[in-house]
Z-matrix of the N, CA and C atoms (Angstrom, degrees):
N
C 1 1.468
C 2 1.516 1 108.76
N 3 1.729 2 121.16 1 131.65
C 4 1.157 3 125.04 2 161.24
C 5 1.415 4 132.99 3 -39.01
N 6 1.034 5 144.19 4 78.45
C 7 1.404 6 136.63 5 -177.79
C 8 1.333 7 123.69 6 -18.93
N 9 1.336 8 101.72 7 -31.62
C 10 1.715 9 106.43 8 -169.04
C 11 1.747 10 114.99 9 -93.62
N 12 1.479 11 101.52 10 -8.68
C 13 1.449 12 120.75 11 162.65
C 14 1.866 13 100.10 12 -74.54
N 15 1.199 14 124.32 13 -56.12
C 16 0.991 15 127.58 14 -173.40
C 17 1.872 16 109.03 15 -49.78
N 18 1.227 17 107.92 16 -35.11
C 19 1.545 18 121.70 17 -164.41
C 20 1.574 19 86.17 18 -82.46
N 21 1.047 20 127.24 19 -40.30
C 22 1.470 21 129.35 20 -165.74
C 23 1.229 22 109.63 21 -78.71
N 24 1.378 23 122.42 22 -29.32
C 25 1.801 24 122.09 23 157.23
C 26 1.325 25 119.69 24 -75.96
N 27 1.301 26 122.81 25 -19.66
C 28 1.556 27 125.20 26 -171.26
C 29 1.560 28 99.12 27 -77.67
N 30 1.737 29 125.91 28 -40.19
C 31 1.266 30 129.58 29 -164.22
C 32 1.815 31 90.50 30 -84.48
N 33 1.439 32 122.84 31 -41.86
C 34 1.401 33 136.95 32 -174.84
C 35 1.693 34 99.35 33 -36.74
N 36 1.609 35 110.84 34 -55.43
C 37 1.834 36 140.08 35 -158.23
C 38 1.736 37 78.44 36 -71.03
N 39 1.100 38 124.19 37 -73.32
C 40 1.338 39 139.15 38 -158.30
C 41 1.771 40 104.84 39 -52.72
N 42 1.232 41 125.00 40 -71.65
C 43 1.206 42 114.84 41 160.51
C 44 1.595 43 118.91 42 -43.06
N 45 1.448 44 128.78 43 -49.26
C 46 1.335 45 113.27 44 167.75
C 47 1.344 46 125.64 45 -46.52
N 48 0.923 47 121.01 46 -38.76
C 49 1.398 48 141.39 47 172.78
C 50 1.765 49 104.20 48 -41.66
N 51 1.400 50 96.37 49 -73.42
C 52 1.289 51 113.59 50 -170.66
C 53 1.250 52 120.59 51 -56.35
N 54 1.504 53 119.40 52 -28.16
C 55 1.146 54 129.21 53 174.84
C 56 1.409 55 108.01 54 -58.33
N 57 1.265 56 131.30 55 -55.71
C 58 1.414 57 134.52 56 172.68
C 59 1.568 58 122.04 57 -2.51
N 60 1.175 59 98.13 58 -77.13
C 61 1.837 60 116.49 59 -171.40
C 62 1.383 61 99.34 60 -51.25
N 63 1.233 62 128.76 61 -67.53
C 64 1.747 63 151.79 62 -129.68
C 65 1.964 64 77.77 63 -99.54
N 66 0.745 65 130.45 64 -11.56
C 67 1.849 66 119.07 65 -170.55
C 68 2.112 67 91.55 66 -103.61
N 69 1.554 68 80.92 67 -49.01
C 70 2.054 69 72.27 68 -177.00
C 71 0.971 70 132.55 69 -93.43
N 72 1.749 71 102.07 70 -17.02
C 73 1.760 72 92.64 71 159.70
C 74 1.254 73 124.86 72 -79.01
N 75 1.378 74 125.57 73 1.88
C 76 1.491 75 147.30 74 -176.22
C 77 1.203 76 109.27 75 -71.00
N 78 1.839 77 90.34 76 -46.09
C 79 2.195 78 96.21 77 -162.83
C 80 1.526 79 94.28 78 -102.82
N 81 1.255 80 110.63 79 21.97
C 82 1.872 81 104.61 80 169.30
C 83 1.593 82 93.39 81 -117.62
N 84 1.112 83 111.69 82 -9.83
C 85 1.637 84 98.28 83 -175.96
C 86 1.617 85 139.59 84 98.66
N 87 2.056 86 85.68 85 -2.66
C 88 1.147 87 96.63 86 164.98
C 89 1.876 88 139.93 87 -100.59
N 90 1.470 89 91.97 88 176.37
C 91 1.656 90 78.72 89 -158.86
C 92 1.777 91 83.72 90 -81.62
N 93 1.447 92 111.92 91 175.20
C 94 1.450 93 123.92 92 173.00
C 95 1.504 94 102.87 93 -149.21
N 96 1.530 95 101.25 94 172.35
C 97 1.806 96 105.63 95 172.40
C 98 1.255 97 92.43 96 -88.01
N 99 1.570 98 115.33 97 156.69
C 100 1.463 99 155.75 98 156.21
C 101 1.311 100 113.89 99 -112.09
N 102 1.641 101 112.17 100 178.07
C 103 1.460 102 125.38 101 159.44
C 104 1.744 103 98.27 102 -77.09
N 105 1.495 104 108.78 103 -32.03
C 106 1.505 105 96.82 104 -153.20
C 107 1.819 106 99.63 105 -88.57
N 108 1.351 107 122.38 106 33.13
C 109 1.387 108 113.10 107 -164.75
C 110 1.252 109 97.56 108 -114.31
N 111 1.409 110 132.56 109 168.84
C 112 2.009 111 127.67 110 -173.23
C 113 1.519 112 96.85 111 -120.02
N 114 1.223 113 127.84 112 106.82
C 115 1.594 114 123.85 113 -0.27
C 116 1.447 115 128.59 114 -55.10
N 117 1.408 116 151.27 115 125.11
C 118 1.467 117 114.98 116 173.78
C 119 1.486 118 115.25 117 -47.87
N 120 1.523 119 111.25 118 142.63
C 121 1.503 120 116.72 119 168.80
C 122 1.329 121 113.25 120 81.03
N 123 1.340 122 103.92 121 -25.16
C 124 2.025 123 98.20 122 174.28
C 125 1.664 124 89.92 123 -110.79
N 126 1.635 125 148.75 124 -71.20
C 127 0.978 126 121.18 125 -143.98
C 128 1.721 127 113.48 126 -69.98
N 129 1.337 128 101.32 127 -174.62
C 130 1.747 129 95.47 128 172.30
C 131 1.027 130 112.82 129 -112.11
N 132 1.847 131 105.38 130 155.82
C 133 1.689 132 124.38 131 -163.12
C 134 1.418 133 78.44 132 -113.73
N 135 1.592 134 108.09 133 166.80
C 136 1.728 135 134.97 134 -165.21
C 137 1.854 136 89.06 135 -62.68
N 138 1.049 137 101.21 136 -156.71
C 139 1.569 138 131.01 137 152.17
C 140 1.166 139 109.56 138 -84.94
N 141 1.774 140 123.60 139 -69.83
C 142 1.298 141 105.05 140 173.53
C 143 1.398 142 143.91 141 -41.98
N 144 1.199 143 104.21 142 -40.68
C 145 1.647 144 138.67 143 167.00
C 146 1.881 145 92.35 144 -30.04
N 147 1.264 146 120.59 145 -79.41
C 148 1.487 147 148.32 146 -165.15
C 149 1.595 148 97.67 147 -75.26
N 150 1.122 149 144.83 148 -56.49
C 151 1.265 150 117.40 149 144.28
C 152 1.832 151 133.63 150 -11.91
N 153 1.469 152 95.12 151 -80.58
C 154 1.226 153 75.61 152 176.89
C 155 1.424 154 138.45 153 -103.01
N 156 1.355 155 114.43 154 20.85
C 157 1.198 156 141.39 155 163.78
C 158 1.856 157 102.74 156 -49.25
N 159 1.658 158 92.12 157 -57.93
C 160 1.551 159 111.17 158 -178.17
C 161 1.268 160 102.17 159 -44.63
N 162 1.405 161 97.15 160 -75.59
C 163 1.670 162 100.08 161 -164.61
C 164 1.649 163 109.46 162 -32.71
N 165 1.720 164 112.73 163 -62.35
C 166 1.345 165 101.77 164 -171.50
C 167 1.530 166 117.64 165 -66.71
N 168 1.313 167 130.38 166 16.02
C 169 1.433 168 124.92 167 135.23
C 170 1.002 169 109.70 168 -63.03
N 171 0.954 170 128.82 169 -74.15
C 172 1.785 171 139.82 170 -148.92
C 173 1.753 172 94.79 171 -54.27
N 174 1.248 173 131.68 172 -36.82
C 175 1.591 174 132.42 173 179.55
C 176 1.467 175 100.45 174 -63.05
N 177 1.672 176 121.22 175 -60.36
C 178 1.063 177 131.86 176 -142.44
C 179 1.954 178 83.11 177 -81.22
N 180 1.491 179 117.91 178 -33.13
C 181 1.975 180 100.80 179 154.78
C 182 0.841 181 120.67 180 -30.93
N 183 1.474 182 110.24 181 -74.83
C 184 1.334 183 116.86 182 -161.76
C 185 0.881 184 118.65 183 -84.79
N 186 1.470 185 151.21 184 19.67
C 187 0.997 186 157.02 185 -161.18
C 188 1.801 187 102.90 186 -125.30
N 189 1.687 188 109.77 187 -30.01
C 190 1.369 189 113.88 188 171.15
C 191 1.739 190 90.41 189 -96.76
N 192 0.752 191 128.01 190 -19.36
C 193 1.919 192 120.82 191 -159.62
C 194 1.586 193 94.18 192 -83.68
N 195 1.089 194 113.08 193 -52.71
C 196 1.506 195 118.75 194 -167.98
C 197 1.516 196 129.79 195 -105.59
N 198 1.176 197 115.49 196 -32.12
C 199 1.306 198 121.99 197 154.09
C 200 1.379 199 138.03 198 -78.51
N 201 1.465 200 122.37 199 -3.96
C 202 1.552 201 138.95 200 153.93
C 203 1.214 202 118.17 201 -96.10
N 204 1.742 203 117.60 202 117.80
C 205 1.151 204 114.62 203 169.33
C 206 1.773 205 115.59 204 81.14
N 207 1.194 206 116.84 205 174.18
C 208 2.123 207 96.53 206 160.94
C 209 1.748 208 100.34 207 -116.98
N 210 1.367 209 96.64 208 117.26
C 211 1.380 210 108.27 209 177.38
C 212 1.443 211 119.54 210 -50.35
N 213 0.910 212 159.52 211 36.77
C 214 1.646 213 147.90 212 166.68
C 215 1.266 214 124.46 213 -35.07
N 216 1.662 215 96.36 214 103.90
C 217 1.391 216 112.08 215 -163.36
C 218 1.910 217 108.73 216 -81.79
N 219 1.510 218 118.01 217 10.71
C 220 0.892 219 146.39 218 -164.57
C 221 1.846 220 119.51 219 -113.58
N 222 1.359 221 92.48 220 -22.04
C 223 1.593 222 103.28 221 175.23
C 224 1.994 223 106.69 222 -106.47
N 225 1.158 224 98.33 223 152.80
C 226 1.626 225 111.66 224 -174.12
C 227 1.171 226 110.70 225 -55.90
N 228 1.570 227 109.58 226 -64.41
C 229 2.040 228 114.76 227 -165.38
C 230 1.430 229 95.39 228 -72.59
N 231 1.292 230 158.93 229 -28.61
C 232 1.204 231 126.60 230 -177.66
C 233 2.022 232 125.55 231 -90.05
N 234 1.665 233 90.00 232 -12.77
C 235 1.443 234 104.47 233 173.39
C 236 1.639 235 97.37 234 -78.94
N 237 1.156 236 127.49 235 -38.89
C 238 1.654 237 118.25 236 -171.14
C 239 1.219 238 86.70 237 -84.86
N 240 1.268 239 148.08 238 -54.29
C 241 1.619 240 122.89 239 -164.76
C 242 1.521 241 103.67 240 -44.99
N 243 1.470 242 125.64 241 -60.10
C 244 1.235 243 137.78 242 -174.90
C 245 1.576 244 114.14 243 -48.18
N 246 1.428 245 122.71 244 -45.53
C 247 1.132 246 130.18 245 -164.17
C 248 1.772 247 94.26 246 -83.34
N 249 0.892 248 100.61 247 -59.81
C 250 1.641 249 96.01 248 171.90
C 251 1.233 250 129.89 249 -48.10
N 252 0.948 251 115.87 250 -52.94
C 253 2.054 252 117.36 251 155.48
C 254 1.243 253 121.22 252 -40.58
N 255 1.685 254 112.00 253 -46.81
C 256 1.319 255 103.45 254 -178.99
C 257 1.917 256 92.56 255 -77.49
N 258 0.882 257 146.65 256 -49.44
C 259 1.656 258 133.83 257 -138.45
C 260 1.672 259 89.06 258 -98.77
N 261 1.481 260 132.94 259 -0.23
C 262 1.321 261 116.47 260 150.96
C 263 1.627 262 117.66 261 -79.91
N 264 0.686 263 118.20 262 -31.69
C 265 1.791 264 134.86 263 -179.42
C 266 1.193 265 99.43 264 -47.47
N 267 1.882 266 113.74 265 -63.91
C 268 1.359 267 137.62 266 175.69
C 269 1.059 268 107.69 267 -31.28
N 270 1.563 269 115.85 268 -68.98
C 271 1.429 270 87.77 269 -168.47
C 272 1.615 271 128.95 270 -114.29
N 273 1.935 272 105.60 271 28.06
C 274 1.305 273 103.60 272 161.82
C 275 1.762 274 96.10 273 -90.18
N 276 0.893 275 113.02 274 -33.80
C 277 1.753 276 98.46 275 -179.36
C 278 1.473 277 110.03 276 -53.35
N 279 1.722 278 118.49 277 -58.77
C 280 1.772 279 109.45 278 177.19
C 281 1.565 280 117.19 279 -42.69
N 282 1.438 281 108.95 280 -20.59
C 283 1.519 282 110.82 281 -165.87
C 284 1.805 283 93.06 282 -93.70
N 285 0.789 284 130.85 283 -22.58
C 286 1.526 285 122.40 284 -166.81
C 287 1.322 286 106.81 285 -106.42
N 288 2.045 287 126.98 286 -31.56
C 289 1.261 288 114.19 287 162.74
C 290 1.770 289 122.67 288 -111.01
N 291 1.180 290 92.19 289 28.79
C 292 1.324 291 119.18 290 165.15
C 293 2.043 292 108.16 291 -69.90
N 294 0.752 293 107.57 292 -71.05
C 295 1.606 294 114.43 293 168.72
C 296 1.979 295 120.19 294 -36.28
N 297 1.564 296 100.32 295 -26.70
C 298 1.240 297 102.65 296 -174.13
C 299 2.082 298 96.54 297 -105.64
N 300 0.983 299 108.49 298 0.47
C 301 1.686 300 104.43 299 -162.90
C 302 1.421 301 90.52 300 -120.63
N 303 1.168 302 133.89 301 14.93
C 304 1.810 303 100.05 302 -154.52
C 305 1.149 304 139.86 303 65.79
N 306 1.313 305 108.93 304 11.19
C 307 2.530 306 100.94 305 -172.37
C 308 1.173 307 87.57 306 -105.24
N 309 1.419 308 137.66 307 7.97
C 310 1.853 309 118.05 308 -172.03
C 311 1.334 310 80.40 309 -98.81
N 312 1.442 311 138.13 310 91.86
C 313 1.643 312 129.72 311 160.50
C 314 1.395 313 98.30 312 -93.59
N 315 1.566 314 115.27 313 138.24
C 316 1.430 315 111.71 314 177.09
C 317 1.695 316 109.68 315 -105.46
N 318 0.884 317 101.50 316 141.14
C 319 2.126 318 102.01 317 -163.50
C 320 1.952 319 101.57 318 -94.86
């Protein structure tokens, strides 16, 4: 396997990932951070904003998930590249909008 296919599912996982937040706080109506918000990344973008913010994750997935390489969701190294991208994302994003939501509780 190409390595650089592998890199192309890890960012693929990672944008899936990312899509998450910005897609459901969108279709509940809430506002979320973006790049495009003042501060980028700390203030908040609309709903719409996070809508389609989402979506163009979810392209820029599939666009590394499926159009690089042939994905086989059935073989090990390209499901862990993928899974790992998305569950690193996970949890530098909880750690960075954690501070603005409440999840940074310190014990």
């Amino acid at each position: 396997m190409d390595w650089l296919h592998d890199l192309a599912y890890f960012f693929g996982g990672a944008f899936l990932a990312n899509a998450v937040p910005h897609v459901v706080s969108g279709m509940m109506g809430r506002a979320f951070q973006t790049p495009f918000a003042h501060p980028p990344g700390e203030g908040l973008s609309s709903s719409t904003v996070n809508v389609c913010w989402g979506f163009a994750n979810l392209l820029a997935a599939y666009l590394l998930i499926v159009h690089v390489g042939q994905f086989d969701g059935h073989a090990a190294e390209p499901v862990t590249a993928l899974g790992l991208g998305a569950f690193l994302l996970s949890l530098l994003t909880a750690k960075r909008f954690g501070r603005f939501h409440g999840g940074n509780l310190s014990s």
